[in-house]
C-alpha positions in Angstrom: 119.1 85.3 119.1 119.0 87.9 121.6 122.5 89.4 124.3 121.7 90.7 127.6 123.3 94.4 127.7 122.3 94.3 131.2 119.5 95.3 133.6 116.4 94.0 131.7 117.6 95.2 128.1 118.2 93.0 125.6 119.1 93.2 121.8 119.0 91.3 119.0 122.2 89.9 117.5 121.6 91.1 114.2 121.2 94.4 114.9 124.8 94.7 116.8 126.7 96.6 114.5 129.8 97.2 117.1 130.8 96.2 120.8 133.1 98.4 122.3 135.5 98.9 125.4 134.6 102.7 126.7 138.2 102.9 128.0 140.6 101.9 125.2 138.0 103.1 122.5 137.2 106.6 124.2 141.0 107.3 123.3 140.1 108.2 119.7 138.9 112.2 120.0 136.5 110.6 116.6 134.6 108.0 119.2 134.1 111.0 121.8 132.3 113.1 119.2 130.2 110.2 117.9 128.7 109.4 121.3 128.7 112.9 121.9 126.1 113.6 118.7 124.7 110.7 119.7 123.4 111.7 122.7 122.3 115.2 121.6 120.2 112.8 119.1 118.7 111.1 122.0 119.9 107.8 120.5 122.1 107.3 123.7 120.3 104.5 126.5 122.1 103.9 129.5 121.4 100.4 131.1 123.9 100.7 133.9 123.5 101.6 137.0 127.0 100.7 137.6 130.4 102.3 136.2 130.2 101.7 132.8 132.5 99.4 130.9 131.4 99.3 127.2 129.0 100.7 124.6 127.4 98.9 121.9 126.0 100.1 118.6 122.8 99.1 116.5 121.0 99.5 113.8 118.0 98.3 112.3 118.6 98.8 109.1 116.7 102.0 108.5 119.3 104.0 109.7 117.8 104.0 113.0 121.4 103.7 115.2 121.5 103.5 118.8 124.0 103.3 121.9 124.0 101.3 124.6 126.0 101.8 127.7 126.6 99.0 129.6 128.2 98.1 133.2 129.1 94.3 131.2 132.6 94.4 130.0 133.0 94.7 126.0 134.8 91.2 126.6 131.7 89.4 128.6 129.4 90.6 125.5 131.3 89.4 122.9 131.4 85.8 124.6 127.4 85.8 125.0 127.2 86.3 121.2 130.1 83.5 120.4 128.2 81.1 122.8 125.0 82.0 120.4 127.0 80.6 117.6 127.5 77.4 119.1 124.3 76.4 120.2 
């Protein structure tokens, strides 16, 4: 199964390690420097053209992480992947 991060980007569920809300988790000085290093790795994509709302992590499971910031609200993605589960 595959979530719409927004734009035309999609991922697939079983490479979502995290879904996160950039305002309550952006609190945490810890989350700053890990998106921070993550986008002097250039593993940082930005699908928003919007204010953004939430980042989500993946992995591939070669240690190949990435970050996506979204416009969707960390709420909104986690119900596209619970409605996955129910089909």
């Amino acid at each position: 199964m595959f979530i719409h991060l927004g734009q035309t980007t999609t991922v697939k569920k079983s490479d979502i390690v995290g879904i996160f809300d950039l305002d309550t988790s952006t609190v945490s000085v810890h989350t700053r420097n890990f998106l921070k290093k993550a986008e002097q790795n250039n593993q940082v994509i930005n699908v928003s053209t919007e204010l953004p709302k939430s980042f989500v992590i993946t992995s591939n499971g070669k240690k190949n992480q990435t970050v996506y910031i979204s416009q969707l609200a960390a709420s909104t993605l986690e119900k596209r992947s619970e409605n996955f589960l129910k089909e």
